[in-house]
N, C-alpha and C positions, 0 to 999 in steps of 0.2 A: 369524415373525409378519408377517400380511400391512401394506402403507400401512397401511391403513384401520383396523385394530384397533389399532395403535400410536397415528396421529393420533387415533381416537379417547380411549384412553388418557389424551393428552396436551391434550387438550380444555379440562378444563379449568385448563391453565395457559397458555390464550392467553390472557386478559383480563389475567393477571397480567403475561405477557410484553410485553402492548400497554404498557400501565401502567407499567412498568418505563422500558418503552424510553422511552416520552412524559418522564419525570422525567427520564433523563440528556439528552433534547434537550435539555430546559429547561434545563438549566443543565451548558453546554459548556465540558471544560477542556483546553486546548494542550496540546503535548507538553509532559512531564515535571511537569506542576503538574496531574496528574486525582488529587489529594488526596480530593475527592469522592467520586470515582468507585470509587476504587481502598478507600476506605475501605466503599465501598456493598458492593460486588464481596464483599470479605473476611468483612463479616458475615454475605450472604449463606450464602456457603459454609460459615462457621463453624455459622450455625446448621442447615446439612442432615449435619452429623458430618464435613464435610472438615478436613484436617492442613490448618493456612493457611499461607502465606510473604512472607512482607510484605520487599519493600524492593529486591530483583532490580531494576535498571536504574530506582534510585530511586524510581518509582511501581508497577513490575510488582507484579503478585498470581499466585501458584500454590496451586491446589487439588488436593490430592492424596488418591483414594479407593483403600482397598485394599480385595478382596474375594476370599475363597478364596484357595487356595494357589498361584494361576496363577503365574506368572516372565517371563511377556508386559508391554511397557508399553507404553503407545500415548498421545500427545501432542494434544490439541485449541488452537489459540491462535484468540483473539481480540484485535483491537487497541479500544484504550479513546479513542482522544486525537481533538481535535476539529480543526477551519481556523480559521484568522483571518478569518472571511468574516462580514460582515454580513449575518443572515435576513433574507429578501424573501418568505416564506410566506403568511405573515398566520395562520397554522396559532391554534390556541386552546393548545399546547404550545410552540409557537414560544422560539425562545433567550429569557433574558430579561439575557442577558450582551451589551452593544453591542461588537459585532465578532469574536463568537466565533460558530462555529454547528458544527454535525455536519454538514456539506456534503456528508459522505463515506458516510456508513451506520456506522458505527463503532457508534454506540447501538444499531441495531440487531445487529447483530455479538456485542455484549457481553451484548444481553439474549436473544439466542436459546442464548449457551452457556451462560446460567445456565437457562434455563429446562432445555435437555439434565444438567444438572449436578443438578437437585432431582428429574429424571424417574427418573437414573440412583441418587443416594444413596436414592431412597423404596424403586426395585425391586429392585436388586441384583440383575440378572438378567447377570453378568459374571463373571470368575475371573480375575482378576489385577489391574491398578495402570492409573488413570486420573488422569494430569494433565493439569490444567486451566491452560494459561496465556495470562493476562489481561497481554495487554501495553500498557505507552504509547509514545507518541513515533513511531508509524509514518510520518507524515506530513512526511519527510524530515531526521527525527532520528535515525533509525538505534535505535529502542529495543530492538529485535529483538537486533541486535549487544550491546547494555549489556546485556540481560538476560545474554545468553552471558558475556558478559565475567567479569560476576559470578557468574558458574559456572551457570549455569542447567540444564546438562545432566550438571555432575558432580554436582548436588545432588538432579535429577531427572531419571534415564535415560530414555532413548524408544529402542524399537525401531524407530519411524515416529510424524513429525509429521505433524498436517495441517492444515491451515486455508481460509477462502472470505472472498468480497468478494464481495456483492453486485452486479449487473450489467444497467443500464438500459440498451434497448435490445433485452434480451431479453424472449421471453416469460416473465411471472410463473409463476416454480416448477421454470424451466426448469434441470437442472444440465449446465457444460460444462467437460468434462475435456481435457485438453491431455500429452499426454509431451513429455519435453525442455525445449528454449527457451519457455517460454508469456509470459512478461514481460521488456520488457527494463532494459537497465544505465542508468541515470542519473545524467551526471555534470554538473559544473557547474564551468562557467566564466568567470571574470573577464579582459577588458583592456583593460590603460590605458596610453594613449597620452600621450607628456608632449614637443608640440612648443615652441613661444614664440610668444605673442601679440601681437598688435598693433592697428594700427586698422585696419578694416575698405576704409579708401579705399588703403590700403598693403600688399597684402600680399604685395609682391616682400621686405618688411622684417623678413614674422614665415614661421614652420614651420607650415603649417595642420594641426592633430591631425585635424578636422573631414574633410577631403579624402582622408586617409591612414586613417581611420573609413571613413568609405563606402564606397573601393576595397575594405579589409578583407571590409567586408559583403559584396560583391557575389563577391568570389574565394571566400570562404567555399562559396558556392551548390555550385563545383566539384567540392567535396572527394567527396559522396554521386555525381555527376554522372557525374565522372571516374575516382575513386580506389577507389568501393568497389566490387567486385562488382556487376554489374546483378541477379545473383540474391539478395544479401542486402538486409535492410533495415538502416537506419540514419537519423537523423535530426539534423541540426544545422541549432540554431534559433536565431535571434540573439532573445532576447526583450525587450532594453532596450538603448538606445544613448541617451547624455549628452552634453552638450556644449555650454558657452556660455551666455548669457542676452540678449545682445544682437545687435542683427541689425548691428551699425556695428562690432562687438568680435570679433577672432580671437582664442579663447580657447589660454589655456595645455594644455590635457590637455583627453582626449575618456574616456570607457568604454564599451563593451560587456559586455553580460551573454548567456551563453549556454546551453542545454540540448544536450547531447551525449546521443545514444541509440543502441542497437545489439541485435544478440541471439547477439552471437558474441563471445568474448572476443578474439579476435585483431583481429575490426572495432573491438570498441572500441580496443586499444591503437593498429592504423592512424589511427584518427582522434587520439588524443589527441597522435601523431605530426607529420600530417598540417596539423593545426590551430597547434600552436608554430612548424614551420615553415614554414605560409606568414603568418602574423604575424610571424614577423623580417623575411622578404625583403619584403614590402609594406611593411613599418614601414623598412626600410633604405631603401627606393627615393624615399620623403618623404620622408625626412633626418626622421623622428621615432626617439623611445626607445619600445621596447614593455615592457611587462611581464606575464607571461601565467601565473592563479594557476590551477590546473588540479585542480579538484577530484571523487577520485572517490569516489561516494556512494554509489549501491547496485547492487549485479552482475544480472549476467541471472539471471533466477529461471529455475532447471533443474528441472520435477516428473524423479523418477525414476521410470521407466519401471514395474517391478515394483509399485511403491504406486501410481503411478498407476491402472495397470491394474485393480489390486486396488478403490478407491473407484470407480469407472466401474462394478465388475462389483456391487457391494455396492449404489449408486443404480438400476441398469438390474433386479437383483434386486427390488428394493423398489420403485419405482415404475414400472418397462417403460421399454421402451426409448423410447417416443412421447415420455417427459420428459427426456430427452437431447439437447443440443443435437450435431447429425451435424457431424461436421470442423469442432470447434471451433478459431477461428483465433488465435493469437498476439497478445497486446497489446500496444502502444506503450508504456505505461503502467510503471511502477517500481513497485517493493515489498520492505520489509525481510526479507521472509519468506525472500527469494532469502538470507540471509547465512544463516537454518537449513537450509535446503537445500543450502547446501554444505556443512555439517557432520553431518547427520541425514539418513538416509532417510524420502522425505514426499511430499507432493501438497498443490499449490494449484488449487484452482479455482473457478470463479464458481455463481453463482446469479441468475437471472433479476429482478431486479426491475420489471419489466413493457416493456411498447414502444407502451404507449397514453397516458396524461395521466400514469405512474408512470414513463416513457421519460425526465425529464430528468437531463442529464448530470451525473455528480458535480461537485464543486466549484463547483457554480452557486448562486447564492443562493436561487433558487427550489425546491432537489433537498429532496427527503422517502424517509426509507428506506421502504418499502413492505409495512406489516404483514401482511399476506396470507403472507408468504413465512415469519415466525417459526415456526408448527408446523413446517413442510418443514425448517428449515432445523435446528432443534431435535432435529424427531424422525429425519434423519438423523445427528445427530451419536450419538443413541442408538445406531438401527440400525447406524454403524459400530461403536462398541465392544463392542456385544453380538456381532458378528462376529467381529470380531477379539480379542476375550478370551473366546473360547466355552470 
């Protein structure tokens, strides 16, 4: 079936997928409380004949369609859960939640695989087991991982998962595939500094945290500079430092707050090396106490090579190659999806959300996920599984 007879097909479940998606803007829920959402999700599917699963990683949703006698499985996720970010839109759907918003696309995400979800229960044009999973908590809760924990893949096998994120910047419609490394590891880390304060006209009397802070910061730079490979990337970002409240007062304790990234597993563990010790020896050389809490959160997301290749030939099939982004490059960016992909064979990749007035960046208070993209994004999730459960 060519684009165009599918998209049409699927015509008329834009309005409804617009519709959709506008309702979960409006009312955005954080990770682990899309009670709403997750409750929407499930009747959807219920009422198109899917098996529903309620409760996977707290709020997860799984839809599960079977069709003919196939023994193929194939996995769609979408993530549900919203940012703490106050909307700056002025949109007429706009949040109506103060300090919650879809910053991320995730509403759209959610409503184009239900809209693939009712295109697929209406045609049955498949032979074998289609789950659908609706997951929360992406947004550096790790819901990916809870969903698994709770068994996610002993209760629903997948031959191959797959999933996207939308991506502004790109041209609207545009899909770009990546083998390997496409996302990197995000970790996080805390340290606190615990010198003796004093007064400010004094401070041969006290341990300044404050001076033994800064040094930190600036040794920090080295680590990517010196330490890592000139060929890899990596990033260490100091994104919050504390300390004090008077300008007359040397306070007790300083903190740092930091983002560690990479797309190697050994650069990560170099850094997370690299970073404790040179926090003791700079904290030793102030005569401060360091404390350094080292948290790691989500791995490099590795598409595997075979799936990969397989979605790229399935898009390049279905809409030419012109809608292909050519050497698609590696993201900075983190994602839970990396902890399914180390356990399932799968493919992550993006989807253009425009590079004109639809160009702004996620997490901004201004960002709108870009309706134009729901049929594409829909009628590929079809056109894969009518592929791969032929």
């Amino acid at each position: 079936m060519s684009s165009t007879e599918l998209l049409s097909q699927m015509e008329p479940q834009r309005d409804e997928m617009r519709s959709l998606r506008h309702t979960l803007h409006a009312r955005p829920e954080l990770g682990y409380e899309e009670f709403a959402t997750s409750e929407l999700v499930a009747q959807q599917l219920t009422s198109w004949g899917y098996a529903v699963h309620r409760g996977l990683g707290k709020t997860g949703v799984v839809g599960q369609l079977r069709c003919g006698d196939g023994a193929r499985r194939i996995g769609l996720r979408a993530d549900m859960d919203a940012l703490p970010i106050h909307e700056a839109t002025g949109l007429p759907y706009a949040s109506t939640i103060a300090g919650k918003m879809h910053a991320c696309g995730h509403d759209g995400h959610t409503a184009s695989l239900l809209g693939a979800a009712k295109h697929l229960a209406q045609t049955r044009r498949f032979n074998g087991v289609v789950n659908l999973i609706f997951q929360p908590a992406e947004e550096g809760r790790g819901g990916a991982k809870a969903m698994m924990d709770d068994g996610l893949f002993v209760k629903f096998p997948c031959d191959a998962v797959y999933a996207f994120h939308n991506m502004p910047g790109i041209a609207t419609g545009q899909f770009g595939f990546r083998a390997g490394p496409f996302m990197a590891s995000s970790d996080l880390v805390s340290i606190s500094l615990q010198g003796r304060g004093g007064h400010g006209a004094a401070p041969h009397r006290a341990v300044d945290p404050i001076v033994a802070c800064a040094s930190i910061v600036m040794a920090l730079q080295t680590i990517v500079a010196r330490n890592v490979d000139p060929q890899e990337t990596a990033v260490v970002t100091v994104g919050a430092m504390s300390a004090g409240q008077a300008a007359n007062v040397i306070p007790d304790t300083a903190e740092l707050k930091l983002s560690v990234r990479a797309f190697r597993a050994d650069v990560r563990d170099l850094l997370e090396r690299r970073i404790k010790d040179l926090v003791a020896a700079q904290a030793h050389s102030f005569g401060v106490q360091a404390t350094v809490e080292y948290s790691r959160n989500y791995p490099v997301l590795v598409n595997h090579v075979e799936q990969t290749a397989y979605a790229r030939r399935v898009a390049a099939q279905w809409l030419g190659e012109d809608h292909l982004v050519a050497d698609m490059p590696a993201l900075a960016g983190s994602e839970d999806f990396a902890f399914i992909l180390e356990q399932q064979p799968g493919c992550y990749f993006v989807i253009g959300n425009g590079d004109g007035e639809e160009g702004c960046m996620v997490h901004n208070p201004g960002y709108d996920f870009n309706d134009a993209i729901l049929p594409l994004a829909a009628g590929y999730w079809v056109r894969l599984v009518q592929d791969y459960l032929r």
